[in-house]
C-alpha positions in Angstrom: -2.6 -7.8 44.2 -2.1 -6.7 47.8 1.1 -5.0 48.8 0.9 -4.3 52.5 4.8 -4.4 52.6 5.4 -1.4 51.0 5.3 2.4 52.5 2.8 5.2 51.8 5.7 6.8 49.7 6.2 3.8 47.7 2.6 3.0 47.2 2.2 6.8 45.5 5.3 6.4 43.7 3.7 2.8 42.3 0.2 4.7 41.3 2.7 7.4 39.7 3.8 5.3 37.0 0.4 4.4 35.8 -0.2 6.6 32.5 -2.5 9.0 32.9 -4.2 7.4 29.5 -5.1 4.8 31.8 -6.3 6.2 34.8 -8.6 8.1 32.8 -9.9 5.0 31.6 -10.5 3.8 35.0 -12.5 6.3 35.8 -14.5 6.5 33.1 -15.2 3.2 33.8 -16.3 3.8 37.3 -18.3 5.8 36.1 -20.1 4.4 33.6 -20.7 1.3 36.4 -22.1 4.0 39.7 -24.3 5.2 36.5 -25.5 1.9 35.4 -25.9 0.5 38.6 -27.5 3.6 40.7 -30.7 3.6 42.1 -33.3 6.4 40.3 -33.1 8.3 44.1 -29.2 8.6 43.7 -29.1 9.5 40.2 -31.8 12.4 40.7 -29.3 13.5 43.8 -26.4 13.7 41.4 -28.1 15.6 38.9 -29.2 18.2 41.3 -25.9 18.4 42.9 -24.2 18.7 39.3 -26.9 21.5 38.3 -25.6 23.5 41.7 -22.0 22.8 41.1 -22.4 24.2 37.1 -24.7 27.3 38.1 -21.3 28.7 40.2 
């Protein structure tokens, strides 16, 4: 649905009321797709950048 009427402050207030249950969901979601659908390059990319991110 596209609601280019409303303001910035509505639009947050809108994504506010979503349950965090959900939104979770979503992302894990996401996720799972960028995984599934990644090329071997970007996934070997990710990992390093994880293993730097973890060693801090």
């Amino acid at each position: 649905m596209i609601f280019k009427w409303e303001t910035e402050e509505e639009r947050l207030l809108r994504f506010m009321k979503i349950p965090p249950k959900k939104k979770l969901e979503w992302l894990r979601q996401m996720n799972e797709f960028i995984v599934r659908c990644s090329s071997k390059r970007s996934k070997l990319i990710r990992r390093k950048l994880r293993e730097i991110h973890s060693s801090k």
